[in-house]
NUTI-701970 format. One record per residue (C-alpha): residue number from 1; x, y, z. Coordinates in steps of 0.05 Angstrom, whole numbers, plus 5000, padded with zeros to 4 digits. Each point is the difference from the previous one (the first is absolute). Layout:
BEGIN
i:NUM, X:X, Y:Y, Z:Z;
...
% end
This chain:
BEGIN
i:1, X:5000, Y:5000, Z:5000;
i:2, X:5021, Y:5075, Z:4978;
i:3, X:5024, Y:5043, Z:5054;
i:4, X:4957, Y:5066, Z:4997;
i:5, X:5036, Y:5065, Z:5009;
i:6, X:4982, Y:5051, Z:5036;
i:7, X:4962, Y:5050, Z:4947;
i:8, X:4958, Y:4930, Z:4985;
i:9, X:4980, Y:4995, Z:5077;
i:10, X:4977, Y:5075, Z:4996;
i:11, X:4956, Y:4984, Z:4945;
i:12, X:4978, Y:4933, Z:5024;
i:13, X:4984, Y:5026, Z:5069;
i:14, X:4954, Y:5055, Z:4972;
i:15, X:4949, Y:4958, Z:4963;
i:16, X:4999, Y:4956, Z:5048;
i:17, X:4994, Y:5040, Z:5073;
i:18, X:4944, Y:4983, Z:5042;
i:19, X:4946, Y:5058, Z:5032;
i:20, X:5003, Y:4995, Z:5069;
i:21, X:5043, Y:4972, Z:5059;
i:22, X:5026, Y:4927, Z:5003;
i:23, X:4981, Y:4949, Z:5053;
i:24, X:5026, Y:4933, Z:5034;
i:25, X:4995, Y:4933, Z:4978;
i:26, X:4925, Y:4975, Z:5026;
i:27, X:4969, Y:5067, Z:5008;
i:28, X:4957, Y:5018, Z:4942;
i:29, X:5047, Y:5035, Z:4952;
i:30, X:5035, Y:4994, Z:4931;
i:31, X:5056, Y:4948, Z:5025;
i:32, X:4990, Y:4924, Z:4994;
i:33, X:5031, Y:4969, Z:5053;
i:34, X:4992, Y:4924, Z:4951;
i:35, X:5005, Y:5029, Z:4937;
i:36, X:5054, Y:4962, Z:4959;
i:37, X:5026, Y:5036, Z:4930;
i:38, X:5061, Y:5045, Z:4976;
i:39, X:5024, Y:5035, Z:5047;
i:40, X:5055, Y:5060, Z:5004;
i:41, X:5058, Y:5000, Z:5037;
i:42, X:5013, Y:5083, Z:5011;
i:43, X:5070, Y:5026, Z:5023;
i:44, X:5056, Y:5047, Z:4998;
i:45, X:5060, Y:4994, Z:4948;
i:46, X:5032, Y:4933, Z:4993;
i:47, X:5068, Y:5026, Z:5009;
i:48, X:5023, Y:4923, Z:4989;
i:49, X:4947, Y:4982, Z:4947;
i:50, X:4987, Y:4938, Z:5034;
i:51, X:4931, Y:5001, Z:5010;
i:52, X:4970, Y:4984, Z:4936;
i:53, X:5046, Y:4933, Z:5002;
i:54, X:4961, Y:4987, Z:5065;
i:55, X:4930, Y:5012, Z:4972;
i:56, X:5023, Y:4968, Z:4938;
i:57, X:5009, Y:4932, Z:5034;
i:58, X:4927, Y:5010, Z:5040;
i:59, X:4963, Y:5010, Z:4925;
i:60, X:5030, Y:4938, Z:4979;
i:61, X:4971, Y:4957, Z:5055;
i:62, X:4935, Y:5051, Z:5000;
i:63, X:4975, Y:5022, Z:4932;
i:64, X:4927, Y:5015, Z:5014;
i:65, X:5033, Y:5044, Z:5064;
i:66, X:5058, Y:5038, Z:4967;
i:67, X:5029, Y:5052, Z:5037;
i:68, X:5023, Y:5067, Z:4964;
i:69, X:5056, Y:5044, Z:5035;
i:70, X:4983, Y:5073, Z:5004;
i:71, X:5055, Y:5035, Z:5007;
i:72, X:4997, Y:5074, Z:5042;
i:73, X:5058, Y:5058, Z:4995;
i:74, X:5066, Y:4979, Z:5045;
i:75, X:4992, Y:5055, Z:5057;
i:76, X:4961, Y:4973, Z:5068;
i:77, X:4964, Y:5059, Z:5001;
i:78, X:4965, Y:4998, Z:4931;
i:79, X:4991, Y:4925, Z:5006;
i:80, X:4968, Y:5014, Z:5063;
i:81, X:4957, Y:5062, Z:4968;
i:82, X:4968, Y:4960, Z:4938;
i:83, X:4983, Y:4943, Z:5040;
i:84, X:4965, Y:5040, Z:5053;
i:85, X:4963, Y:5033, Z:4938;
i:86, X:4975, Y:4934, Z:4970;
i:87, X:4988, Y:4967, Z:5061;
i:88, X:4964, Y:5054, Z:5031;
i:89, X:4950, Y:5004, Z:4941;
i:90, X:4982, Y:4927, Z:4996;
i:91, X:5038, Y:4982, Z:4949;
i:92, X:4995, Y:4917, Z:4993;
i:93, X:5061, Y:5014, Z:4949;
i:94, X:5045, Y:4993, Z:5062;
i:95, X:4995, Y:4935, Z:5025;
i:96, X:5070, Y:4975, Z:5023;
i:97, X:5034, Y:5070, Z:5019;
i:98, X:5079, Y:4996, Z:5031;
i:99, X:5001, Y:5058, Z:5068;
i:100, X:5055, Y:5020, Z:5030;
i:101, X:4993, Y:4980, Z:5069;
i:102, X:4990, Y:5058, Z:5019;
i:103, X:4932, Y:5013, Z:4968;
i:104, X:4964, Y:4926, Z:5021;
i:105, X:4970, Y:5048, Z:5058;
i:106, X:4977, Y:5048, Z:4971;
i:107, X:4968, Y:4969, Z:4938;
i:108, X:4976, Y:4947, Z:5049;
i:109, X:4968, Y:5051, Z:5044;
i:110, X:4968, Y:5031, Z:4934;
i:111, X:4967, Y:4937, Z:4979;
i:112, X:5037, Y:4999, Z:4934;
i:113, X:5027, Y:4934, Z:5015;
i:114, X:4968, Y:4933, Z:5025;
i:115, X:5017, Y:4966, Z:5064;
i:116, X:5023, Y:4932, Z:4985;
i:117, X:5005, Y:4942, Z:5032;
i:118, X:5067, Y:4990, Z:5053;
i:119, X:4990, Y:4923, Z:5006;
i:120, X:5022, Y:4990, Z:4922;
i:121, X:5064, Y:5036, Z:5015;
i:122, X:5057, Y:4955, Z:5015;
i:123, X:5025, Y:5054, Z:5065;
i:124, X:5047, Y:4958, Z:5036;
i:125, X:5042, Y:4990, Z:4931;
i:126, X:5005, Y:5080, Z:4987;
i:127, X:5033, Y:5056, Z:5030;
i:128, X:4954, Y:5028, Z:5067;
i:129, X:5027, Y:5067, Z:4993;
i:130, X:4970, Y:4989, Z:4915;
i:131, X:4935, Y:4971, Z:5020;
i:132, X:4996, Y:5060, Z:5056;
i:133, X:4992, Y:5046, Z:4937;
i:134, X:4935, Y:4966, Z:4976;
i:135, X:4958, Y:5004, Z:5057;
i:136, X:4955, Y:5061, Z:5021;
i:137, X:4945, Y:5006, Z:5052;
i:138, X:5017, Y:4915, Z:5021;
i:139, X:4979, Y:4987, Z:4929;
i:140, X:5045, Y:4968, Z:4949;
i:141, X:4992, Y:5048, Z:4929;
i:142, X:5063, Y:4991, Z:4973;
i:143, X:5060, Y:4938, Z:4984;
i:144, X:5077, Y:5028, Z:5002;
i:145, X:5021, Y:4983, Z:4932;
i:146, X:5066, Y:5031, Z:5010;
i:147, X:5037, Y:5030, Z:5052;
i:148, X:5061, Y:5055, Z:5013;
i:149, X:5051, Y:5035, Z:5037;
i:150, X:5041, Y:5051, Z:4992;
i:151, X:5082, Y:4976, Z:4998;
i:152, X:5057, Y:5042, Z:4994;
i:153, X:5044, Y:4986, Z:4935;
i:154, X:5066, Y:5013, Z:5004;
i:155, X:5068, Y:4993, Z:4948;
i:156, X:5037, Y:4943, Z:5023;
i:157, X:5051, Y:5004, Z:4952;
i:158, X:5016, Y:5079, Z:5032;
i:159, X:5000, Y:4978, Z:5069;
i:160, X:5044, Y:4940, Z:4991;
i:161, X:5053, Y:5052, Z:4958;
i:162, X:4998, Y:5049, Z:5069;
i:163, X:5001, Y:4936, Z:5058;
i:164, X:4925, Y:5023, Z:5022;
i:165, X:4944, Y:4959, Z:5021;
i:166, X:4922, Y:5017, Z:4988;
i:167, X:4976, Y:5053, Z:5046;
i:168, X:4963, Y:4972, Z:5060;
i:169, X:4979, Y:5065, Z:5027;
i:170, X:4986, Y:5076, Z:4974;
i:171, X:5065, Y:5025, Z:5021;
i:172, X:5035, Y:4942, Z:4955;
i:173, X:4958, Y:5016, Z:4940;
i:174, X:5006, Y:5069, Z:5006;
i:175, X:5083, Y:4997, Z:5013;
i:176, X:5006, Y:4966, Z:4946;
i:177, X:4953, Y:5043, Z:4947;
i:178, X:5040, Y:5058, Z:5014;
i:179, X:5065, Y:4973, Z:4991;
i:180, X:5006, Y:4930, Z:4963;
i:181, X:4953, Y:5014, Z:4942;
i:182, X:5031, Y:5071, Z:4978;
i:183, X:5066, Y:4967, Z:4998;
i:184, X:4970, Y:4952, Z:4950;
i:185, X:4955, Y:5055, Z:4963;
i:186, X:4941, Y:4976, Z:5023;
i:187, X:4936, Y:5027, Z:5041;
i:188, X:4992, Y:4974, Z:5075;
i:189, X:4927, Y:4977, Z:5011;
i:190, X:4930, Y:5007, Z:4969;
i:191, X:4938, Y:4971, Z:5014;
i:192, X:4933, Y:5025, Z:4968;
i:193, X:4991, Y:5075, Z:5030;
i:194, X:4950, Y:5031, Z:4952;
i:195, X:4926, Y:5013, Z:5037;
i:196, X:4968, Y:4940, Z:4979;
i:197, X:4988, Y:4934, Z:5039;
i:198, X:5068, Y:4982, Z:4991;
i:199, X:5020, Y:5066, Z:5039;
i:200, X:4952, Y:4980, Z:5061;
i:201, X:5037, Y:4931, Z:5001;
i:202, X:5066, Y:5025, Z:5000;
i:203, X:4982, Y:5046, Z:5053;
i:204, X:4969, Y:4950, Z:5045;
i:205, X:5053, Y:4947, Z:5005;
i:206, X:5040, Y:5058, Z:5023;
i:207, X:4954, Y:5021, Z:5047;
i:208, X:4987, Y:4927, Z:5028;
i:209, X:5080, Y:4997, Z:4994;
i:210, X:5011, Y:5054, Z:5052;
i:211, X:4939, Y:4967, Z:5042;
i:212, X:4945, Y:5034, Z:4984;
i:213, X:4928, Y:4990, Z:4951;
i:214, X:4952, Y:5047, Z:4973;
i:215, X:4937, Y:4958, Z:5038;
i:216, X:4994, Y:4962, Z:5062;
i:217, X:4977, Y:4934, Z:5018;
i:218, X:4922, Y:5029, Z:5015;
i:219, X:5008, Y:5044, Z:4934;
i:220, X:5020, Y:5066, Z:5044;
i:221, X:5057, Y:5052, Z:4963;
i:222, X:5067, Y:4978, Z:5027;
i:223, X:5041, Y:5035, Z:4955;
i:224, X:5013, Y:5071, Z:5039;
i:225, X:5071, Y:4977, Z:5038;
i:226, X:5069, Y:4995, Z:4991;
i:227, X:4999, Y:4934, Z:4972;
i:228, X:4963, Y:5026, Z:4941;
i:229, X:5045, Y:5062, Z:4994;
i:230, X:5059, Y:4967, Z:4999;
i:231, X:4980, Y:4945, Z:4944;
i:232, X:4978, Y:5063, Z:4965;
i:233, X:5060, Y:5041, Z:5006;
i:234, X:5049, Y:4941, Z:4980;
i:235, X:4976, Y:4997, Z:4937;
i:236, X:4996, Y:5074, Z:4993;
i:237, X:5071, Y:5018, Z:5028;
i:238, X:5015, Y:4951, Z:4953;
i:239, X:4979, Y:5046, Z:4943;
i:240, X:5025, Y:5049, Z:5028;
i:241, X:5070, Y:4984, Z:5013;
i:242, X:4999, Y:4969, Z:4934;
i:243, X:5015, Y:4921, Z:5007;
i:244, X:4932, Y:4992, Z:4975;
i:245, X:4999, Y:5034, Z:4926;
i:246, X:4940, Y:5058, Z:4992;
i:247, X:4976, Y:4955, Z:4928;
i:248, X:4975, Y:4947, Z:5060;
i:249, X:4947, Y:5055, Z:5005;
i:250, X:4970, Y:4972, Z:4936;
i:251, X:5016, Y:4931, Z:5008;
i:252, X:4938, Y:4949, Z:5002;
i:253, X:5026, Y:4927, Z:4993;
i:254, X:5020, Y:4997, Z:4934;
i:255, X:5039, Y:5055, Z:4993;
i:256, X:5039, Y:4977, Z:5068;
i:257, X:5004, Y:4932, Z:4966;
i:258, X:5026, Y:5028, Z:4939;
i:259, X:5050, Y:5046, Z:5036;
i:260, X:5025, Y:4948, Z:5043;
i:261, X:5009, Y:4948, Z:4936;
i:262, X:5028, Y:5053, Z:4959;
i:263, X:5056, Y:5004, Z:5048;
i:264, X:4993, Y:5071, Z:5026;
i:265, X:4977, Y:4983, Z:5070;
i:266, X:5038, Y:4963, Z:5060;
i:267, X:4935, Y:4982, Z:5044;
i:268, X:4930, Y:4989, Z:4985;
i:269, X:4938, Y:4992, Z:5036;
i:270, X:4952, Y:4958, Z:4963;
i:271, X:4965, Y:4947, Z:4990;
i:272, X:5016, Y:4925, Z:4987;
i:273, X:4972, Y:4997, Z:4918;
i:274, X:5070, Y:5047, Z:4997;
i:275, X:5043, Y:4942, Z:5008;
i:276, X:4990, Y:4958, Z:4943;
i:277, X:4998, Y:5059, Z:4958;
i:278, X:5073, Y:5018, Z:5018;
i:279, X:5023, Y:4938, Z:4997;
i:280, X:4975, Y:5001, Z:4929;
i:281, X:5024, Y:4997, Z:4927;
i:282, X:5033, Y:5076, Z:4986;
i:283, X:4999, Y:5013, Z:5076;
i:284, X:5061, Y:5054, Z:5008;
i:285, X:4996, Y:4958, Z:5078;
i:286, X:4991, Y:4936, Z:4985;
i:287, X:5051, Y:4964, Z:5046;
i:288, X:5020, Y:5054, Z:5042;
i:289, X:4945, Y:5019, Z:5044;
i:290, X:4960, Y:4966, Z:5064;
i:291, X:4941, Y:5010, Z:5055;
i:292, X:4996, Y:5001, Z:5065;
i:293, X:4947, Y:5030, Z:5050;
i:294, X:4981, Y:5074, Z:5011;
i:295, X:5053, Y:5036, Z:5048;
i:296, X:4967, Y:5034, Z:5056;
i:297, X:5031, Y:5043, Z:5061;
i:298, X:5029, Y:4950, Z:5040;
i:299, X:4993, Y:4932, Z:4952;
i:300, X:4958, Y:4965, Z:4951;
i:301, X:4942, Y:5051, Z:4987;
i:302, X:4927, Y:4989, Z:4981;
i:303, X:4982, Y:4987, Z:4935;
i:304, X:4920, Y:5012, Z:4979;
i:305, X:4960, Y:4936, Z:4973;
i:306, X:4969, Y:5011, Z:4926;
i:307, X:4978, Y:4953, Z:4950;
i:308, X:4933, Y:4999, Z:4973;
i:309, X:4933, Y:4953, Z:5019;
i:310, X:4948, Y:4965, Z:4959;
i:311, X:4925, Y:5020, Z:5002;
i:312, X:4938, Y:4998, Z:4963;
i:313, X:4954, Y:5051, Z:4972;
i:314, X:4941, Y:5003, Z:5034;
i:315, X:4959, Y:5014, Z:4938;
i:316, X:5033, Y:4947, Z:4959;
i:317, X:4949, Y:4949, Z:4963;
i:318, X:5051, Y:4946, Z:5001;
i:319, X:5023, Y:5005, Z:5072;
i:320, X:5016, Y:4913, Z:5013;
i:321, X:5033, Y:5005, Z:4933;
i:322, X:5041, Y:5059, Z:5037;
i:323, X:5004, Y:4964, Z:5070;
i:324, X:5042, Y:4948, Z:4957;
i:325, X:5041, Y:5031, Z:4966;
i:326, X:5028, Y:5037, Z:5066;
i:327, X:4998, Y:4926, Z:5021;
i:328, X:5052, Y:4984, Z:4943;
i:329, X:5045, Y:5065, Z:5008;
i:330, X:5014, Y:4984, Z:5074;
i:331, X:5007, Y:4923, Z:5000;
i:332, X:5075, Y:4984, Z:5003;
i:333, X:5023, Y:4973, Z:4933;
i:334, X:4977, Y:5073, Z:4971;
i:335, X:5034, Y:5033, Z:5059;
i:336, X:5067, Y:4971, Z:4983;
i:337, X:4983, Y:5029, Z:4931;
i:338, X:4992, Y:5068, Z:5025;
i:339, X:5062, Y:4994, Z:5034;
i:340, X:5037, Y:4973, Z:4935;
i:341, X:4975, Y:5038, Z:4944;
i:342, X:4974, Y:5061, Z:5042;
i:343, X:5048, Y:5007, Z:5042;
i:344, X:4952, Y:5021, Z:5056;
i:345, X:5001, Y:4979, Z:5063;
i:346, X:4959, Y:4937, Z:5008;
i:347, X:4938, Y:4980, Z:5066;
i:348, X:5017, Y:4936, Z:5013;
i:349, X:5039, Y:4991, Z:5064;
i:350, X:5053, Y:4941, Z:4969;
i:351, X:5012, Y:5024, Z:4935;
i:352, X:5052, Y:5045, Z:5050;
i:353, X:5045, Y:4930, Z:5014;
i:354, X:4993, Y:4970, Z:4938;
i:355, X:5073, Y:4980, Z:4979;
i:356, X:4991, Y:5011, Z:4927;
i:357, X:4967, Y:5063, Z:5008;
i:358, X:5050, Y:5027, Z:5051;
i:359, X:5063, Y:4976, Z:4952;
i:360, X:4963, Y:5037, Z:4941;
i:361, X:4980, Y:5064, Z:5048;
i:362, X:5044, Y:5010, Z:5051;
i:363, X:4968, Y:5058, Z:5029;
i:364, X:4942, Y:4967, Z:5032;
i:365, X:5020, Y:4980, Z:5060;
i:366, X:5014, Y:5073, Z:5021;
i:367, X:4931, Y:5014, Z:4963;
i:368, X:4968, Y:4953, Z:5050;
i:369, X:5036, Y:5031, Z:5052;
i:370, X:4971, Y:5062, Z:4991;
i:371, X:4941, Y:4984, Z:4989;
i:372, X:4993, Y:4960, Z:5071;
i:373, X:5008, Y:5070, Z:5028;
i:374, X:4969, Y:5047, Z:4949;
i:375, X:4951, Y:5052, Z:5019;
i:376, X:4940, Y:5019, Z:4970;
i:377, X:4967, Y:5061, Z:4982;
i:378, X:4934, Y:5020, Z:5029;
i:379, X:4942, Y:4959, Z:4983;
i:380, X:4944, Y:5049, Z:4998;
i:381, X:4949, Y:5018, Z:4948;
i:382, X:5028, Y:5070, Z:4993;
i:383, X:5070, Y:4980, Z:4990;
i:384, X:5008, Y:5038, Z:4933;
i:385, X:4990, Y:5066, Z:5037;
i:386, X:5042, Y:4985, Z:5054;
i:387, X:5058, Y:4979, Z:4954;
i:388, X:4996, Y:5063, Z:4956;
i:389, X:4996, Y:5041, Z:5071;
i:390, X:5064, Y:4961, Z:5016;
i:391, X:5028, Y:5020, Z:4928;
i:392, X:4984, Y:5070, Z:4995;
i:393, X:5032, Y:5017, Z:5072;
i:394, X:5064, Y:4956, Z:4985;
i:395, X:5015, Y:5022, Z:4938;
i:396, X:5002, Y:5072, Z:5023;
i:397, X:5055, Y:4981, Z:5052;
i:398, X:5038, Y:4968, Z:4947;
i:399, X:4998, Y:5054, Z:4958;
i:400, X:5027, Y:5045, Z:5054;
i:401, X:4940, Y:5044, Z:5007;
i:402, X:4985, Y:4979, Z:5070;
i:403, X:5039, Y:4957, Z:5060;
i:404, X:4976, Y:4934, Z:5010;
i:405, X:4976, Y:5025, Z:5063;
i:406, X:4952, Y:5047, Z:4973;
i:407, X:4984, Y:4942, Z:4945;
i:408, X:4982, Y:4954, Z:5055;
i:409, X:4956, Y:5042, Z:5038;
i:410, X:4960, Y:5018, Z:4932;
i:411, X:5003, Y:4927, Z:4988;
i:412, X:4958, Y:4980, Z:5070;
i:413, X:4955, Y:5065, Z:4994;
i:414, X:4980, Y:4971, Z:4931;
i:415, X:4996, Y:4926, Z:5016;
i:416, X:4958, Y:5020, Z:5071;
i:417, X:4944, Y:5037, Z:4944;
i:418, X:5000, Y:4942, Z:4951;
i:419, X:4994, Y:4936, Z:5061;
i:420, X:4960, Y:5051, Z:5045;
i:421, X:5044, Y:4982, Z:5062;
% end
């Protein structure tokens, strides 16, 4: 089956929006929780392109249920925006739809996604801290399909060449940013700084780093102390003092990836799909570089959990069809396969100690290291307006146009109007 582009999807999606509001599985509204049929499986960019390989060996073995990838723009935020459009409209156009897990709340909360059933998902065989990211309300609405952490890349070949080991804490990575990589003509450290979601994630493993978070256990601001400031203002001093290069500012994760594999760039924060990527064919890396956890003040740091869930439309006609499919995606033969020809970061639990897979990606055993103490980002329904409130007040600091201090304080005043507490 054809992938669609995105111009197709516009079109498709406006002869076929719904009037009204969508409504769960059972209640009486324009989702079929047994319908059976084709069914769409609607995502952001397949920066791998291995997804229609995936789908391609479910229409074999299901050719009355084929399954179509739509593919949506590569940024998190427009992903995000055009699925919230469709989905909030009724559309029964989206009926297998791939969140980031930070949106299962909110779209669960919203009723643009069905509840489904925990019992069929095989829990004690996947990551907790993954399955955690499905769940709202005590209800299961979403599967993890993939998961992620944020790793620190660094040039092996540089630090070998100047008797240095990986930093373990800020004060290592920082040392050696200002004075091994400009004896090598390189840039010290990026991560992805401009004020998107990638910009709230980088900020909040520093923040969680230093000890702090922007929410509390009961959902109370947290965020106004010097735990916060200090995450804040490493990363901004940073700027400042010029170890971490001003083009960061405009760095989302591919133009960090392609800095770093280009060669210009001694550390990188980023995600795990990075690795095979610069370990590629006409990698300027290839061979010379390695990961190892986040630094933070004193040690290892905190790195923030992503990766992305499985969930079904709640207006989709063809919702069992959909319910299977997820089914497929997260059983474990096609998890290796994510792990192989994505590259992404993979649910089930053992793929982490299997031999062949640890000879053939040697990375994962810190991956599942920090995932086992990754932290996650608030799970509330209006998590998109905390995280640009987050945004906008960080990326003023980093610009220079404010301390961190007064960043912070702006940061809780806004947070304490969006939670109401």
């Amino acid at each position: 089956m054809r992938r669609r582009s995105l111009g197709k999807l516009a079109g498709l999606l406006a002869g076929v929006l719904l009037a009204g509001g969508c409504s769960l599985p059972g209640d009486a509204g324009d989702g079929d929780a047994s319908g059976t049929g084709p069914v769409t499986l609607v995502t952001g960019r397949d920066r791998a392109g291995y997804l229609q390989g995936l789908l391609d060996t479910w229409n074999a073995a299901h050719p009355q249920e084929r399954a179509t990838l739509v593919e949506l723009p590569d940024a998190a935020d427009e992903v995000r925006a055009q699925l919230a459009e469709g989905l909030s409209r009724g559309s029964d156009r989206f009926d297998v739809v791939n969140l980031d897990v930070v949106w299962t709340a909110e779209f669960a909360q919203r009723g643009w996604i069905a509840p489904l059933d925990e019992a069929q998902l095989p829990a004690d065989r996947l990551l907790p801290a993954a399955v955690g990211t499905g769940r709202w309300d005590g209800r299961l609405y979403a599967v993890p399909f993939t998961t992620n952490v944020g790793l620190l890349y660094y040039r092996s070949d540089v630090l070998e060449q100047e008797g240095e080991r990986p930093p373990q804490t800020w004060a290592d990575l920082e040392r050696l940013a200002r004075t091994v990589a400009p004896r090598h003509g390189l840039e010290g450290y990026a991560g992805q700084l401009l004020p998107y979601e990638g910009l709230t994630v980088n900020v909040a493993e520093a923040v969680a780093s230093a000890g702090g978070r922007f929410l509390d256990g009961n959902g109370q601001v947290a965020v106004d102390g010097p735990q916060a400031r200090a995450g804040l203002d490493f990363l901004a001093g940073g700027l400042r003092d010029g170890w971490i290069p001003r083009e960061a500012l405009g760095f989302r994760e591919e133009e960090s990836r392609e800095a770093f594999q280009d060669g210009r760039l001694l550390f990188l924060r980023s995600w795990p799909y990075v690795y095979p990527q610069a370990a590629g064919p006409g990698s300027k890396v290839a061979g010379k570089f390695g990961v190892v956890p986040l630094p933070g003040p004193q040690g290892a740091g905190a790195a923030v959990l992503g990766g992305s869930d499985l969930a079904v439309g709640s207006a989709s006609r063809h919702q069992r069809t959909a319910r299977e499919l997820i089914r497929y995606l997260t059983g474990r033969e096609v998890q290796r396969r994510v792990l192989t020809e994505g590259g992404l970061p993979p649910v089930w639990t053992d793929l982490y100690t299997d031999p062949e897979l640890v000879g053939r990606y040697p990375y994962l055993p810190v991956l599942r290291r920090g995932l086992e103490t990754a932290v996650q980002r608030p799970s509330v329904p209006g998590y998109q307006q905390l995280s640009l409130a987050i945004g906008a007040a960080s990326y003023d600091a980093l610009l220079g146009r404010t301390t961190a201090d007064a960043a912070v304080s702006r940061m809780a005043a806004d947070l304490k109007e969006i939670v109401g507490r």
